[in-house]
C-alpha positions as CSV (number, residue, x, y, z in Angstrom):
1,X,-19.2,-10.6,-27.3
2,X,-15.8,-9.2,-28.3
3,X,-13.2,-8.8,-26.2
4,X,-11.8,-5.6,-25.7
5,X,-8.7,-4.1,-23.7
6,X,-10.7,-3.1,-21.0
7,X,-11.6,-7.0,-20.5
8,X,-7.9,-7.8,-19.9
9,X,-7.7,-5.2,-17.9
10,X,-10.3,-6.3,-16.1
11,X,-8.8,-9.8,-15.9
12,X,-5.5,-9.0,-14.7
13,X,-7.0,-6.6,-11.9
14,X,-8.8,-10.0,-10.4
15,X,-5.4,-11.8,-10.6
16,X,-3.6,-9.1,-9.4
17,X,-5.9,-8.4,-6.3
18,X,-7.1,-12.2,-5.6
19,X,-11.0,-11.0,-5.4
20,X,-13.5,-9.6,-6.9
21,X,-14.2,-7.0,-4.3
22,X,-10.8,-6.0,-4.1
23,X,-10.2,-5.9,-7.8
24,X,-13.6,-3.7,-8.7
25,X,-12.3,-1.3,-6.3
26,X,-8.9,-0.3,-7.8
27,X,-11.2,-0.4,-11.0
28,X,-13.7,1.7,-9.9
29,X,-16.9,-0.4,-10.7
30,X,-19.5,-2.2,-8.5
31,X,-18.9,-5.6,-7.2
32,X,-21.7,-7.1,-9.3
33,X,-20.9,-5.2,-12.6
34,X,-17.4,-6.8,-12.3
35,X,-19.2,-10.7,-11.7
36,X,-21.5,-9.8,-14.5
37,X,-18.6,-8.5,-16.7
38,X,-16.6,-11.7,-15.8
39,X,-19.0,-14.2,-16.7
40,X,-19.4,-12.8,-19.9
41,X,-15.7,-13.2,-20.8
42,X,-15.7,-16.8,-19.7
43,X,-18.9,-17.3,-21.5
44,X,-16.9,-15.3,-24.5
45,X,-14.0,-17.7,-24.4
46,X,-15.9,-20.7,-23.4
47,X,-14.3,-21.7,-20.1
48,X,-14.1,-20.3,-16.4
49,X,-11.2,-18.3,-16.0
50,X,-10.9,-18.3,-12.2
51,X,-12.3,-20.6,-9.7
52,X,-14.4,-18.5,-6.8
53,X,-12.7,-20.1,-3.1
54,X,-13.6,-18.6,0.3
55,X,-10.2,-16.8,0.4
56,X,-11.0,-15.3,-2.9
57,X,-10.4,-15.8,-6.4
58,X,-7.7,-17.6,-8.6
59,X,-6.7,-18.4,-11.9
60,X,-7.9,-22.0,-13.2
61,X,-5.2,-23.0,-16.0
62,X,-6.9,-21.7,-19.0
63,X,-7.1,-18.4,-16.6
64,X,-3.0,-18.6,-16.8
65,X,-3.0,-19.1,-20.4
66,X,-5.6,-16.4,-21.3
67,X,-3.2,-13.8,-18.9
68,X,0.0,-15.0,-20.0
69,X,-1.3,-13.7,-23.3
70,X,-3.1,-10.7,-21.5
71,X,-0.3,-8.8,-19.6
72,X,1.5,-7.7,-22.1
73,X,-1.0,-6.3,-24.2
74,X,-2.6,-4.0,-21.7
75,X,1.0,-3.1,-20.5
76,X,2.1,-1.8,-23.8
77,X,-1.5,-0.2,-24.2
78,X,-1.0,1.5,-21.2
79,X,2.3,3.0,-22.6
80,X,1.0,3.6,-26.2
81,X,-1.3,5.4,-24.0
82,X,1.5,7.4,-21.8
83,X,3.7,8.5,-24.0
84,X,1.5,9.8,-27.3
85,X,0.1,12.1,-23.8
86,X,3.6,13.1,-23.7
87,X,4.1,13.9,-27.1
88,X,0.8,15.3,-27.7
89,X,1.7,17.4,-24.8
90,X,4.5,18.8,-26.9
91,X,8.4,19.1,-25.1
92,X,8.7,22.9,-24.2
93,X,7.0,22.3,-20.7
94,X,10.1,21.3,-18.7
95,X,11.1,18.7,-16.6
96,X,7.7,16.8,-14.2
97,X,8.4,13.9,-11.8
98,X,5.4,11.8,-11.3
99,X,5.0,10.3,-7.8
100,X,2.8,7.4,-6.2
101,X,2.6,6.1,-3.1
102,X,0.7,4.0,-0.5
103,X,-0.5,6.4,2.9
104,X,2.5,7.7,4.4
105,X,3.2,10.9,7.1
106,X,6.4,11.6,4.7
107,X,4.4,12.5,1.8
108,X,4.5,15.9,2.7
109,X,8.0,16.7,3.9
110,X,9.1,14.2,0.8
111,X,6.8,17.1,-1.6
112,X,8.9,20.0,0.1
113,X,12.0,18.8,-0.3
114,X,11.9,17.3,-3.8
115,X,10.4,20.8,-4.7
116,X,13.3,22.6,-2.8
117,X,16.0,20.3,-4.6
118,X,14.3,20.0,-8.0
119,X,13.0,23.9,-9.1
120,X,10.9,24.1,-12.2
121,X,10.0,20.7,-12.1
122,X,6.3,19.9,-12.0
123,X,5.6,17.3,-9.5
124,X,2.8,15.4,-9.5
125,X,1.2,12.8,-6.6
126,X,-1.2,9.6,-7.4
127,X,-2.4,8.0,-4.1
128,X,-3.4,4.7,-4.0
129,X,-4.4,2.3,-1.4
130,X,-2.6,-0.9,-3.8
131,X,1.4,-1.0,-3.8
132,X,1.0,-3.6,-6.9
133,X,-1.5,-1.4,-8.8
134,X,1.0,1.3,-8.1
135,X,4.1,-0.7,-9.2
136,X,2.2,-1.6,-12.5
137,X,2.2,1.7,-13.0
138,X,5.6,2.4,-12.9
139,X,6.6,-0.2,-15.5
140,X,3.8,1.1,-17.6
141,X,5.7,4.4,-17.7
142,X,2.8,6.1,-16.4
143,X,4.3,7.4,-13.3
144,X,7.8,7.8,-12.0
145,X,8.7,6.2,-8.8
146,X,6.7,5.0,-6.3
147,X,6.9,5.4,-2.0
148,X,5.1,1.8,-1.1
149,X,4.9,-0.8,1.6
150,X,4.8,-4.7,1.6
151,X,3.1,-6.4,4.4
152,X,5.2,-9.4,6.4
153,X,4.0,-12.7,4.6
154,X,2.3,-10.6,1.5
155,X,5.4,-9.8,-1.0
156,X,3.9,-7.8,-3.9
157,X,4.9,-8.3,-7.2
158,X,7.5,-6.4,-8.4
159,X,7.7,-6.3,-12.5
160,X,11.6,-7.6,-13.1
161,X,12.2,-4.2,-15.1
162,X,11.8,-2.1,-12.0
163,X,14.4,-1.3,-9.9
164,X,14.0,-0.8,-5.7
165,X,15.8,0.5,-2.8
166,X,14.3,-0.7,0.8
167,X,13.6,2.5,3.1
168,X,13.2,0.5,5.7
169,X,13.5,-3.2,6.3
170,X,10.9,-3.6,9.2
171,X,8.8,-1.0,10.2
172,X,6.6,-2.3,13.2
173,X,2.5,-1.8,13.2
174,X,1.1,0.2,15.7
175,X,-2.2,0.0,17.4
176,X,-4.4,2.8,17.3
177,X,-7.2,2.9,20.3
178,X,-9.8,5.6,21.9
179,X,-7.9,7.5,24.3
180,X,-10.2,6.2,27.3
181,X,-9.9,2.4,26.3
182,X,-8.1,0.8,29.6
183,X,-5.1,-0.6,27.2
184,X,-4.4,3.0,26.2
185,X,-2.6,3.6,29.9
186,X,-0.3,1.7,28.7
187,X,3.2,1.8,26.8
188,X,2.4,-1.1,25.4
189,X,-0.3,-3.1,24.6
190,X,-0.6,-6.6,24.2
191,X,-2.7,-8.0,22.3
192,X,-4.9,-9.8,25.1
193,X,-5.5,-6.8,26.2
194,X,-7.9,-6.5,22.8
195,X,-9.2,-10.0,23.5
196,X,-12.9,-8.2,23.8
197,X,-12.5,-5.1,20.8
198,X,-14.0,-5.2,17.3
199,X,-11.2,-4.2,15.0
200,X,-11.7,-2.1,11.3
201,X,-9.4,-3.4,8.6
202,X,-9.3,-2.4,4.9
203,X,-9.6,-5.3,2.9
204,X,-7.9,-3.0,-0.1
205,X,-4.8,-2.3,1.2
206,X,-2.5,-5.2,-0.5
207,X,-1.5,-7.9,2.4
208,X,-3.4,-5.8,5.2
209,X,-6.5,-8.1,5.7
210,X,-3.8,-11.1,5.6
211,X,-1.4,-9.5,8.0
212,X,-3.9,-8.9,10.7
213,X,-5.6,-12.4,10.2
214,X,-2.3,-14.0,10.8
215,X,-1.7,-11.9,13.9
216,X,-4.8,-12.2,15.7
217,X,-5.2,-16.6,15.1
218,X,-1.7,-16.2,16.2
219,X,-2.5,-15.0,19.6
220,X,-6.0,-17.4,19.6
221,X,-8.3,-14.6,18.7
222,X,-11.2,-14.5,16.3
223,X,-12.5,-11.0,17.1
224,X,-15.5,-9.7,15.1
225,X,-13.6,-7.2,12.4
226,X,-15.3,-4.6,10.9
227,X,-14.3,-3.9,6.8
228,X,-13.5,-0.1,5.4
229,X,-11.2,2.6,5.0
230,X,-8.9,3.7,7.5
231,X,-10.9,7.8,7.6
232,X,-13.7,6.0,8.7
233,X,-11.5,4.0,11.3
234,X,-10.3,6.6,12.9
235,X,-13.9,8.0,13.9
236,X,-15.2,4.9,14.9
237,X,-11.5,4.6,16.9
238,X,-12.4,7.8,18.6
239,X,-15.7,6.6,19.5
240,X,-14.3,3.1,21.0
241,X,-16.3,1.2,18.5
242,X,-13.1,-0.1,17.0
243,X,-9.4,-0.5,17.0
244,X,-7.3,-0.8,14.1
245,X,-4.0,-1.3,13.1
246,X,-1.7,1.8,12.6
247,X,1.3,3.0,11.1
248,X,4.3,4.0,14.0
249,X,4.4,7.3,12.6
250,X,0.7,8.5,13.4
251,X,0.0,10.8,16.1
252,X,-1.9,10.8,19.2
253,X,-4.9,13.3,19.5
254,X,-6.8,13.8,22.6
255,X,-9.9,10.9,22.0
256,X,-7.0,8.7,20.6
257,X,-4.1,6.9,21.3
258,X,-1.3,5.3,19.1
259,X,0.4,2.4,20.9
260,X,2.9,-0.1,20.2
261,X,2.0,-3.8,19.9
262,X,4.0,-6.0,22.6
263,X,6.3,-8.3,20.5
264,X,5.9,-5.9,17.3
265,X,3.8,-8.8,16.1
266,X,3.4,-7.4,12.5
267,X,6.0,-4.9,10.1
268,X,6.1,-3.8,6.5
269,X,9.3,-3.4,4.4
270,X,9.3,0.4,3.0
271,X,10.4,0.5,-0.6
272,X,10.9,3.2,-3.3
273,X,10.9,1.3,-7.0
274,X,11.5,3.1,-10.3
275,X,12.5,1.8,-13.7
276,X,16.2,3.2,-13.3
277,X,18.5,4.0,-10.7
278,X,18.8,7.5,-11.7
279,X,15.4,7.9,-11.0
280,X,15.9,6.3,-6.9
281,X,18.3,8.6,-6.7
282,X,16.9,11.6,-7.4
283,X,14.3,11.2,-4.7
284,X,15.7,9.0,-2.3
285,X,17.5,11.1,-0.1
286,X,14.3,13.6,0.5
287,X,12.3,10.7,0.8
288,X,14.5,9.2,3.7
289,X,15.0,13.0,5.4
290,X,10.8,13.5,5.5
291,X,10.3,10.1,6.9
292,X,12.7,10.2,9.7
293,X,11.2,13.9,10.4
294,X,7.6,12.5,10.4
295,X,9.2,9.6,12.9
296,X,10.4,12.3,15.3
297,X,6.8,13.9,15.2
298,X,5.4,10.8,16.9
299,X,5.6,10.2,20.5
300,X,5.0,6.9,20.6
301,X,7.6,6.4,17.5
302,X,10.4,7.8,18.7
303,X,10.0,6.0,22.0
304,X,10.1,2.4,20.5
305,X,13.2,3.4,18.3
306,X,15.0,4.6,21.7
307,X,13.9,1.3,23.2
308,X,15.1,-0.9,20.4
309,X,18.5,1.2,20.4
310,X,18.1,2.6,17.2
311,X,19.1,6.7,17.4
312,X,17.0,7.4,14.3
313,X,14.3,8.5,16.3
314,X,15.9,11.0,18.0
315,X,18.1,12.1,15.2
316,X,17.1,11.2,12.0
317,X,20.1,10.0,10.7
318,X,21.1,6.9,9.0
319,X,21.5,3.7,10.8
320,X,22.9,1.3,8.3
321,X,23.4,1.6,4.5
322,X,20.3,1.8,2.5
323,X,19.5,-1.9,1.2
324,X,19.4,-2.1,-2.8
């Protein structure tokens, strides 16, 4: 077999993610296709390139040699590839600004604003449930800037030609539950008060699956946890099947409620990255306006800010200096 691009793209997406499940995912191909594909490289290049461990997958040392060599050829493929669609394109089109970001309640007060303060530019949104995919995709010059978060005792990987401004240093993780569930009468829940719940988790979300393991052995549990995307969660949190982490800005609804976790046992550090600073602050401000406007929109948000003395919540403005 010959190796092709797509092979070290392959490879770097199974370093990148730390499994195979993970990694065929952001690629978009069946579990087994990508162990089939894999063993065919290895068998290609006559070694194994990652050793399979219960926690996932890592790179043996002819793994690191092989992507040492790997990286930068699919990085500057994925530019050859960006900018001849940019100059087949043609320059007469105006200005675009091309957006990622992890799940957020900003998005759309972020989208309003940039198009209030930036007319005739085209704007463009990629959603993706991987902060590192994203990143990578920012040094590749395929997108612009990027909204994304980094789960407590997960960094991601930054690439060293990006630059980043932190949102927010610690946000805290909520706990979403079925509006009838005992815990939900509440203000906040402790975690013992789940001691008998199934929880939902995507495994996909960079750092999630970690973050939540660390939490509940913390506190001595070892619940059953259910594995899929946070749509589905929601249902099955409606139904009291499940409860699942949440981000402080989501909202109550009438079969569900959004609590905070006694202790605010788990945060993320919000971060905006782009490859220049220009570029952070053309969005910045917007982006900080939308997300302290989606803060205010949740109830349960607004009530821990008060509580922890922070006036963001009922205000919106700025606390401290943005970190850079």
């Amino acid at each position: 077999m010959e190796l092709e691009v797509r092979h070290l793209r392959a490879l770097c997406a199974i370093a990148d993610a730390g499994s195979l499940h993970k990694a065929a995912r952001q690629l978009g191909m069946s579990q087994p296709s990508l162990t089939t594909q894999l063993r065919r490289i290895e068998n290609a290049l006559g070694g194994q390139l990652f050793s399979r461990e219960r926690t996932g997958c890592r790179p043996t040392p002819l793994g690191r040699i092989v992507l040492s060599r790997a990286r930068p050829l699919v990085t500057e493929m994925r530019a050859l590839v960006a900018e001849t669609k940019a100059a087949a394109a043609g320059t007469g089109e105006g200005p675009r600004l091309r957006i990622g970001s992890t799940a957020s309640r900003a998005i759309p007060g972020w989208l309003r604003r940039l198009r209030v303060r930036l007319p005739g530019t085209e704007i463009s949104l990629q959603m993706d449930v991987s902060a590192n995919a994203l990143l990578r995709l920012v040094a590749a010059a395929q997108l612009d800037v990027v909204f994304v978060h980094e789960v407590e005792g997960s960094p991601l990987r930054l690439p060293e030609s990006l630059r980043r401004r932190v949102l927010l240093d610690r946000e805290p993780q909520f706990v979403s539950l079925a509006a009838d569930h005992p815990a939900a009468e509440r203000p906040v829940v402790r975690l013992g008060d789940l001691a008998d719940d199934r929880w939902m988790v995507d495994p996909t979300v960079d750092g999630e699956w970690d973050g939540l393991r660390r939490v509940l052995s913390a506190a001595g549990l070892n619940p059953p946890v259910l594995h899929g995307d946070y749509l589905t969660a929601a249902s099955l949190v409606a139904t009291g099947e499940v409860v699942t982490l949440c981000q402080p800005t989501s909202r109550g609804r009438a079969d569900m409620a959004v609590r905070p976790l006694f202790g605010d046992p788990l945060g993320v550090r919000l971060l905006v990255a782009a490859r220049t600073e220009d570029e952070l602050n053309a969005v910045y401000g917007e982006l900080e306006a939308a997300y302290w406007e989606a803060a205010r929109q949740s109830a349960a948000y607004t009530e821990w800010l008060l509580r922890a003395g922070d006036p963001r919540g009922a205000t919106g403005g700025p606390l401290v200096p943005a970190t850079r």
